[in-house]
Every structure is written in C-alpha cells, then in structure tokens.
C-alpha positions as CSV (number, residue, x, y, z in Angstrom):
1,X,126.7,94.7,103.4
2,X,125.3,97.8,104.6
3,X,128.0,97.4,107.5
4,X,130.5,97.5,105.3
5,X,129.5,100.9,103.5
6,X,129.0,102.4,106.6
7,X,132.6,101.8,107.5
8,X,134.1,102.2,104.6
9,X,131.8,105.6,104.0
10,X,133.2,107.1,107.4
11,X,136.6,106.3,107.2
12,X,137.0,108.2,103.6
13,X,139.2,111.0,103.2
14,X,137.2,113.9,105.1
15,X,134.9,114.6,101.9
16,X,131.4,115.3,102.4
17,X,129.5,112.2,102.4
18,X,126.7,111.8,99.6
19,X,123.0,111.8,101.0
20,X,122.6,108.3,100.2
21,X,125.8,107.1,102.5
22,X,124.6,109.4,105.6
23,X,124.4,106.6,108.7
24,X,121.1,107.5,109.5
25,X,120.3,107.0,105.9
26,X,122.1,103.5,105.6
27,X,120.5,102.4,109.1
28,X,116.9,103.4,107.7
29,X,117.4,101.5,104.7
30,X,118.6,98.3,107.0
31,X,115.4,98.3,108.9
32,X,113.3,98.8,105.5
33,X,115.1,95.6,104.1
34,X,114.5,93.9,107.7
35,X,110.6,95.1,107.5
36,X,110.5,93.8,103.5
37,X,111.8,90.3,104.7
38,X,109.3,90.0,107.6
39,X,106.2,91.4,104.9
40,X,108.1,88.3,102.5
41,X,107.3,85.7,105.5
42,X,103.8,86.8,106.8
43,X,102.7,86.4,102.3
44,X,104.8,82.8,102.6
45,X,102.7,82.4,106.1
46,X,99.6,83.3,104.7
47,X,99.4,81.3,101.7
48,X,100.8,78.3,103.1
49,X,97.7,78.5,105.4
50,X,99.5,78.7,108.7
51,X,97.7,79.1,111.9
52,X,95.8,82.7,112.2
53,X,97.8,83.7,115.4
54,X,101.0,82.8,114.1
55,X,99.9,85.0,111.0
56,X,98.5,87.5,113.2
57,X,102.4,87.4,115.0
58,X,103.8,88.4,111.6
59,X,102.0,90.6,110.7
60,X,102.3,92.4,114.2
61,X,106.2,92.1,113.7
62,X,105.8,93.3,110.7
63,X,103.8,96.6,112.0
64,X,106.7,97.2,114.1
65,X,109.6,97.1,111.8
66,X,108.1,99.5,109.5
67,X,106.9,101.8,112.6
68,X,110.7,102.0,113.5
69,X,111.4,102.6,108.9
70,X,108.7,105.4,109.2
71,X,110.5,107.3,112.5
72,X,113.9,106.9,111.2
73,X,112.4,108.6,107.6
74,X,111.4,111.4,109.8
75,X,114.6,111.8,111.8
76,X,116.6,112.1,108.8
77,X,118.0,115.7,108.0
78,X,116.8,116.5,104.3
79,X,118.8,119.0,104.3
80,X,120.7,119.4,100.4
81,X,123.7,120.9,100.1
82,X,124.0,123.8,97.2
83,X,127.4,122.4,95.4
C-alpha cells in the first residue's frame, strides 16, 4: 500500500508534495508498521509461553526494527514550508 502512494505521490503533476507523502516519510512509517507487527508476535510469543530464547529472538528483532524507525525519524528534514 505504502508502494503504491509512493508512486503515485512522485509521479503527480510537479506540486509540492505534503510532508506526510515525503519518501523518507512513507519509508519510516513502513519500518514502524514492520516493527508494530514484530512487537504483535513477541506479545502472541509471550503469552502463548514459547520458549525463552525464541522470545528473547523476538524481542531482539524487534529492538532492531525500531532502531532502524528511530534513525529514519532523525534523518527526516522537519523542515515546514511557509504557504
């Protein structure tokens, strides 16, 4: 889905994009749903008593994904336009 904006977004007719439609916007908020879904499965992992290392893989996935949210966040340009 987020694929599809991002197209459709930089193919428009030469108007400034919206913050919210940026790429790097659109490929942090990818990563943030990736990171959500992986937080989802270690909560589904946990309380379905799974092993404690394959819990502890989780959760270390999980770590990552939102390491990778949290650099994106801080490579974005804030930058707002005065229109």
């Amino acid at each position: 889905m987020l694929q599809a904006i991002r197209t459709t977004s930089s193919s428009s007719d030469g108007n400034e994009l919206t913050f919210d439609l940026q790429t790097e916007v659109l490929n942090m908020l990818q990563h943030m749903m990736l990171a959500q879904a992986q937080e989802a499965f270690f909560f589904k992992a946990y309380n379905d008593g799974m092993k404690e290392s394959s819990i502890a893989r989780i959760a270390a996935q999980c770590v990552e994904f939102y390491g990778e949210v949290e650099k994106q966040i801080q490579s974005i340009n804030f930058k707002v336009s005065n229109s």
